[in-house]
C-alpha positions as CSV (number, residue, x, y, z in Angstrom):
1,X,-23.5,13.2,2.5
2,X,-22.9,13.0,-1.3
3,X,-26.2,14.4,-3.8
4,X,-28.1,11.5,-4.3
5,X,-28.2,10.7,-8.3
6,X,-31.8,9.4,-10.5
7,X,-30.8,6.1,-11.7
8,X,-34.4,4.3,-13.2
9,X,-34.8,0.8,-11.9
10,X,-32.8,-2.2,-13.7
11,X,-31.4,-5.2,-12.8
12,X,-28.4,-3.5,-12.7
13,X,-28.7,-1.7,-10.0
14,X,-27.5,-2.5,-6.5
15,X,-30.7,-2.7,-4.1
16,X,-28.9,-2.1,-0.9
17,X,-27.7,1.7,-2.6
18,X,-31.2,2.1,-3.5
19,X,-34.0,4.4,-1.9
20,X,-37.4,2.7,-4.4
21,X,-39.9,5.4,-4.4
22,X,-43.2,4.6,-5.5
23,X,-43.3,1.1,-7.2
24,X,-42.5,-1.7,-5.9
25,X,-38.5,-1.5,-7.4
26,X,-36.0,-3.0,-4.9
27,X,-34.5,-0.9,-2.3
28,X,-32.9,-0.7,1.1
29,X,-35.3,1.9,1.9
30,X,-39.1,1.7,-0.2
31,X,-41.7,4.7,0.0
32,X,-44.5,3.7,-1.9
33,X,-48.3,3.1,-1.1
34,X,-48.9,0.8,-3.7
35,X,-49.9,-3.2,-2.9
36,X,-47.0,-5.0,-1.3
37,X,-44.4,-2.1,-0.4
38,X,-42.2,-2.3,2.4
39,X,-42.6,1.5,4.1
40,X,-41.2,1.9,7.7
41,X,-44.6,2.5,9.7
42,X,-43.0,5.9,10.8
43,X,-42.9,7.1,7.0
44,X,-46.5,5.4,6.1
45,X,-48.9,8.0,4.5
46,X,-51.7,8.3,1.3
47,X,-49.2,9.3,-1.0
48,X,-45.6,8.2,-1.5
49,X,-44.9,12.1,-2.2
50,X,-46.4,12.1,1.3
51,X,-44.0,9.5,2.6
52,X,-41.1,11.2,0.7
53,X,-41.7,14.7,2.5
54,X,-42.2,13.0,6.2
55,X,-38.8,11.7,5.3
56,X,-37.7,15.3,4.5
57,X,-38.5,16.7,7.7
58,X,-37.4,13.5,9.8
59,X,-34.5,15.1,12.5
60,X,-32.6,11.4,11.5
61,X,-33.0,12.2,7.6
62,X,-29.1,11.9,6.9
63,X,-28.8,8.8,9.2
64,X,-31.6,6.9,7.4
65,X,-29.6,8.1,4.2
66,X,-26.4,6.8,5.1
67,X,-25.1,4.5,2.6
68,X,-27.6,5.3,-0.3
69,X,-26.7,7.2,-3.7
70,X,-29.6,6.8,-5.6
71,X,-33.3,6.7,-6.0
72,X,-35.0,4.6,-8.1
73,X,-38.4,3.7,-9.3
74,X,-39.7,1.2,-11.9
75,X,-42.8,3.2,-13.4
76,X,-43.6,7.3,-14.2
77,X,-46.0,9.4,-12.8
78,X,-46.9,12.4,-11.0
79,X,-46.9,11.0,-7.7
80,X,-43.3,9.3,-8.2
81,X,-42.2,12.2,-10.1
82,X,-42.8,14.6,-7.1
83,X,-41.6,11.7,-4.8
84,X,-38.2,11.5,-6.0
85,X,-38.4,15.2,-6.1
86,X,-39.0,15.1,-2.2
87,X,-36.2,12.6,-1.6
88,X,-33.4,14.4,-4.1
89,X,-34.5,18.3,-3.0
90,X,-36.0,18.0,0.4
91,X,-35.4,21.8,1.0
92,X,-37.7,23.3,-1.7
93,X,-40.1,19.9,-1.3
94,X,-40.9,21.5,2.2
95,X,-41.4,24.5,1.2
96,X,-43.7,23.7,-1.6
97,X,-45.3,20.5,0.0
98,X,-49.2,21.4,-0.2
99,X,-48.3,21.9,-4.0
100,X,-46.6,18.1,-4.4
101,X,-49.2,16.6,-2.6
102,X,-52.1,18.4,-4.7
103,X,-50.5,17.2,-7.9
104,X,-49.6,14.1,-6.7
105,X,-53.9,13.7,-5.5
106,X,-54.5,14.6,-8.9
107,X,-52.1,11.7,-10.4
108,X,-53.0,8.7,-8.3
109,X,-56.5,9.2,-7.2
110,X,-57.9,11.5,-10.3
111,X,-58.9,14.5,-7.6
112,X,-59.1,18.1,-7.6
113,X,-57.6,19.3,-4.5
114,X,-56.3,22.5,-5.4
115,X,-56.0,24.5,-9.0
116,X,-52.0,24.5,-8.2
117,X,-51.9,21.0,-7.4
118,X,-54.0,19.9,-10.6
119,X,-51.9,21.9,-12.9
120,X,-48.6,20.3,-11.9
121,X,-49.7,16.9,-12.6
122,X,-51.4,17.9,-15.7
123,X,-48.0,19.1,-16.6
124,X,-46.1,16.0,-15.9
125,X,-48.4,13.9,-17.2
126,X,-48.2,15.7,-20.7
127,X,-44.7,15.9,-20.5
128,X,-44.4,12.2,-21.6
129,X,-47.0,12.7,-24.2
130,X,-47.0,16.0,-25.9
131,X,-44.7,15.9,-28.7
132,X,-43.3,19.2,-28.1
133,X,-41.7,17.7,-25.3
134,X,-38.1,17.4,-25.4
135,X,-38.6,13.9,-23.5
136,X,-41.6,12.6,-25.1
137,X,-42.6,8.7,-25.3
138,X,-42.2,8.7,-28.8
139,X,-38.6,10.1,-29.4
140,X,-37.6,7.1,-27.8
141,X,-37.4,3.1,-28.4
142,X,-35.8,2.0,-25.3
143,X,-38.2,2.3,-22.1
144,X,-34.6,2.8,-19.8
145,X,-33.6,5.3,-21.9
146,X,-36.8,6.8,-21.9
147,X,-37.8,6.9,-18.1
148,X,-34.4,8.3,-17.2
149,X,-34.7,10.8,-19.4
150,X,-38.0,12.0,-18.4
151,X,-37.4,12.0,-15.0
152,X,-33.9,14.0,-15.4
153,X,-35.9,16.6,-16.9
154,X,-38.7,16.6,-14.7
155,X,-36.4,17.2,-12.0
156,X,-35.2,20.1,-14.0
157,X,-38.9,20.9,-14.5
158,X,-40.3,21.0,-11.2
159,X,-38.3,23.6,-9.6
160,X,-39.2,26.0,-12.8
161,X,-43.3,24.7,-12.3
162,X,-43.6,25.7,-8.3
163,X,-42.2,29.0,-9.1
164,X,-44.5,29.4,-12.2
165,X,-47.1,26.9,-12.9
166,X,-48.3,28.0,-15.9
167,X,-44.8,27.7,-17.5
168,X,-46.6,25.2,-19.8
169,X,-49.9,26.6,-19.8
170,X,-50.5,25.5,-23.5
171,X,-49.7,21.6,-22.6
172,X,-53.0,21.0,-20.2
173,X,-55.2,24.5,-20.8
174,X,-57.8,22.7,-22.6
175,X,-57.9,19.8,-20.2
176,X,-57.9,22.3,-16.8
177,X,-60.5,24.2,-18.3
178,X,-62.6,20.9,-19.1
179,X,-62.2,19.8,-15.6
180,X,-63.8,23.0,-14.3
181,X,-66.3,22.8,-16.3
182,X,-67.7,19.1,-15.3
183,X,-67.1,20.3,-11.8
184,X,-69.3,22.8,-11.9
185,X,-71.8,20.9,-14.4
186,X,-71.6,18.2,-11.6
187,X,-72.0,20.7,-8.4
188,X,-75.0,22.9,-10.7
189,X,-77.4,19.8,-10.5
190,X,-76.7,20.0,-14.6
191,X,-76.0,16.2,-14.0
192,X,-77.7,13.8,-11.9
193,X,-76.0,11.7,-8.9
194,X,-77.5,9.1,-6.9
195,X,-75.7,8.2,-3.9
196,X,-75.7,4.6,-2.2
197,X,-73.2,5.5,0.4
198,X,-72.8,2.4,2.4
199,X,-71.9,0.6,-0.8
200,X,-69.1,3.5,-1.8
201,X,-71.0,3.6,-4.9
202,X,-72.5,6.5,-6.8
203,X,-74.5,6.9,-10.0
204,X,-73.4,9.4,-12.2
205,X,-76.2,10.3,-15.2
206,X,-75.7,12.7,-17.9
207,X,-75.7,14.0,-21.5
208,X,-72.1,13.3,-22.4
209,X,-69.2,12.3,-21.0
210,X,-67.6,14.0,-18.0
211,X,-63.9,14.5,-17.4
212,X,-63.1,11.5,-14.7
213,X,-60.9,13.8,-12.3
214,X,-64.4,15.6,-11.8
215,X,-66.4,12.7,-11.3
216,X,-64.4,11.5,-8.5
217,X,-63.8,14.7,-6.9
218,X,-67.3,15.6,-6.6
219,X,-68.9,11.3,-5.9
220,X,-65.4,11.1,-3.6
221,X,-66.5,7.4,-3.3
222,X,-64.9,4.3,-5.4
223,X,-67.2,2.0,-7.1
224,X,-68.3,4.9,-9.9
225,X,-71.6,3.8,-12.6
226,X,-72.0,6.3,-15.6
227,X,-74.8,6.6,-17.4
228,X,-74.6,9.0,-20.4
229,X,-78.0,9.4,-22.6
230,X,-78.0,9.1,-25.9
231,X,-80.7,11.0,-28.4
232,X,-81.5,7.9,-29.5
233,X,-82.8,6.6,-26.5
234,X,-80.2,4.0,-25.4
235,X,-77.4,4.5,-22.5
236,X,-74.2,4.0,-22.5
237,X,-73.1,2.2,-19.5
238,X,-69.7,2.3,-17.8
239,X,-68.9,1.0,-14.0
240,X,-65.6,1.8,-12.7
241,X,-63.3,1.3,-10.2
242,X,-60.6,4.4,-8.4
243,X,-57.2,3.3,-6.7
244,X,-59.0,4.1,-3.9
245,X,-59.4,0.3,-3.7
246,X,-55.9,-0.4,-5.1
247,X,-53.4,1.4,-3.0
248,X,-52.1,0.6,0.4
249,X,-53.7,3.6,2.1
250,X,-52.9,5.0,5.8
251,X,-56.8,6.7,6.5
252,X,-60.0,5.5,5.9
253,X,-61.7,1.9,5.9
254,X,-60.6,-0.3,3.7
255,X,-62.0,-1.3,0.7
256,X,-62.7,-4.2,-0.7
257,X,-63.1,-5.7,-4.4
258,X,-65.2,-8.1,-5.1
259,X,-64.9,-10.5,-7.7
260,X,-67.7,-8.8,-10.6
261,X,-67.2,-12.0,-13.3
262,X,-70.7,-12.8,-11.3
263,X,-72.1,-9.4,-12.1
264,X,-71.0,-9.7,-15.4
265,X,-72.7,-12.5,-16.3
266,X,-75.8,-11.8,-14.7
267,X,-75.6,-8.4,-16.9
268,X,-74.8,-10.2,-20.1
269,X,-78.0,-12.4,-18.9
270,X,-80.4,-9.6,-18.0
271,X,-79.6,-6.4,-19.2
272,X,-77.5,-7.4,-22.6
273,X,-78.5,-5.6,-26.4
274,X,-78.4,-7.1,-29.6
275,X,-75.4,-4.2,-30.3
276,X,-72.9,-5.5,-27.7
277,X,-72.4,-7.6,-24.3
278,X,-71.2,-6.7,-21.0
279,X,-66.8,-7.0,-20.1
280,X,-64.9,-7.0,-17.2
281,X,-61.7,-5.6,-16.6
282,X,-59.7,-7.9,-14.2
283,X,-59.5,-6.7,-11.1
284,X,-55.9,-6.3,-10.3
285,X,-55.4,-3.4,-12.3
286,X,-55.6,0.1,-10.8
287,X,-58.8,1.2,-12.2
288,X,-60.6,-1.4,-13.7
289,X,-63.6,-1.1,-15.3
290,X,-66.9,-2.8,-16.8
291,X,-68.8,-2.1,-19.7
292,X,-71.6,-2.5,-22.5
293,X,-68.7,-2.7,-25.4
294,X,-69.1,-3.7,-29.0
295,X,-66.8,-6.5,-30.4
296,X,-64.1,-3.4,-31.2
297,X,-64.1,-2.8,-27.4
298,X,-66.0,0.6,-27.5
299,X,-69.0,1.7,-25.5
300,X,-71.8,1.2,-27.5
301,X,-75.9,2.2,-26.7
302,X,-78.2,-0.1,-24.6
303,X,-81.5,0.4,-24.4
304,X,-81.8,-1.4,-21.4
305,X,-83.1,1.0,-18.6
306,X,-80.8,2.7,-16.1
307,X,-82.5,1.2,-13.4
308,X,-82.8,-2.5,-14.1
309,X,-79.0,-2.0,-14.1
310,X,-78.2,0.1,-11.1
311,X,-80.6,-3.0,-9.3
312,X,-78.3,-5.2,-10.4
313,X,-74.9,-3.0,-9.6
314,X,-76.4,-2.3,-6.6
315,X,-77.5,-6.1,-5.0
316,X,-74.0,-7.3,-6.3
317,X,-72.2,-4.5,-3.9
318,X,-74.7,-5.2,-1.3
319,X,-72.7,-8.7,-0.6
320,X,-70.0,-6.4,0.7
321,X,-71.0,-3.4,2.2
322,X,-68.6,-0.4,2.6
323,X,-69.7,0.5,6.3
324,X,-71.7,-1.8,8.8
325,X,-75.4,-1.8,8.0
326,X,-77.2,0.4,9.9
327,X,-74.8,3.2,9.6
């Protein structure tokens, strides 16, 4: 069959032609685990670089091929950057697939699974960012322009980053080295976690912030509180969702969000500050959040005590329970 060619998703584009990996684009043939996709039950998997490899090893590859020339997408990331990778090189996608999925972990769910994996997404990810990058966001003003240039060159890229990953060592050493360090602040006990496992919520409490990749590698759970302690004596307060709760995944129960306008008025009602009030993120973004903001929409100190508002986080889950009580 002919080399299948990058084109990014347009209106343009002929859907029946069209492999959409990732996204939700159009496509004869969709690979994507986000809400809504339109995977073949065979192909299903976490990831849609997971989907992309099972299609690289399938015996009927060509046949399920036949009749496509290009892959598409409609967004960038890691996980769609190593997908298409998969789909256009399923040769060295094989070969390097523990490496794809890693980075592709690290992208979507914000997980340390292996050093490899962490610094190819890091890479990607600062590829459209760093301004050193030859396809940075900024050199462009179209966003077509832009994501097809970007992805041309990551699939330049990748090939060069399995064989050496640290080909752009100075793009994301500051960053890798952060995320080590919270791991281990997290694993040390030099941070305190409280667990409320059959709400899929954790507590995280400490002196500063800590990188969010090794908060939810170490919690592993979805619904994420952190409380960081200020010296002078207020907390600031920040409860997250992961994608966990937002993708279409293949293992595990599902998850459930609950709507947390409720929560946020009972917060804004009992555990509010004269600095700032409580906000809501709406829920059908990927990672939404809720906070104790000013008006500029920056966390801001509540003296309000950590546990009159994990009481409060913690009866609102309650109403829907990650696993059956008494589990």
């Amino acid at each position: 069959m002919p080399d299948l060619v990058y084109q990014h998703w347009s209106d343009d584009l002929d859907p029946e032609v069209c492999v959409s990996v990732d996204g939700n684009a159009p496509g004869r043939l969709n690979l994507s685990h986000w809400p809504g996709n339109r995977t073949p039950v065979r192909f299903r998997h976490d990831l849609s670089t997971g989907m992309c490899i099972k299609l690289a090893e399938s015996k009927d590859r060509l046949e399920t091929l036949r009749g496509i020339t290009t892959v598409t997408n409609n967004h960038w990331d890691t996980d769609g950057a190593c997908g298409v990778f998969a789909v256009m090189q399923p040769a060295l996608a094989l070969v390097n697939a523990p490496t794809l999925l890693s980075a592709a972990i690290a992208g979507d769910f914000g997980q340390f699974g292996t050093p490899e994996g962490v610094k190819l997404d890091l890479t990607l990810t600062a590829l459209t960012k760093r301004h050193d990058s030859p396809v940075a966001s900024d050199r462009f003003t179209d966003d077509l322009e832009r994501r097809q240039a970007q992805y041309e060159y990551a699939l330049e890229l990748i090939p060069r980053l399995l064989v050496n990953l640290d080909l752009h060592a100075d793009w994301f050493a500051q960053e890798f080295w952060s995320i080590q360090q919270d791991l281990r602040t997290l694993r040390e006990d030099d941070a305190e976690l409280e667990r409320f496992d059959t709400l899929d919520f954790c507590v995280v409490t400490s002196d500063r912030d800590l990188h969010e990749t090794a908060v939810n590698t170490v919690t592993g759970c979805d619904r994420i509180l952190s409380v960081v302690t200020g010296d002078d004596g207020g907390y600031r307060y920040k409860l997250r969702l992961t994608t966990l709760s937002w993708f279409d995944l293949l293992t595990g129960p599902p998850r459930q969000r609950l709507d947390w306008s409720d929560l946020n008025d009972r917060l804004n009602e009992e555990a509010a500050g004269p600095d700032g009030r409580w906000v809501c993120d709406d829920l059908k973004d990927p990672t939404p959040a809720l906070g104790f903001m000013n008006d500029a929409g920056e966390l801001v100190p509540n003296t309000v005590r950590p546990e009159t508002v994990k009481r409060l986080i913690a009866q609102f889950f309650s109403q829907g329970p990650y696993l059956p009580a008494g589990i």
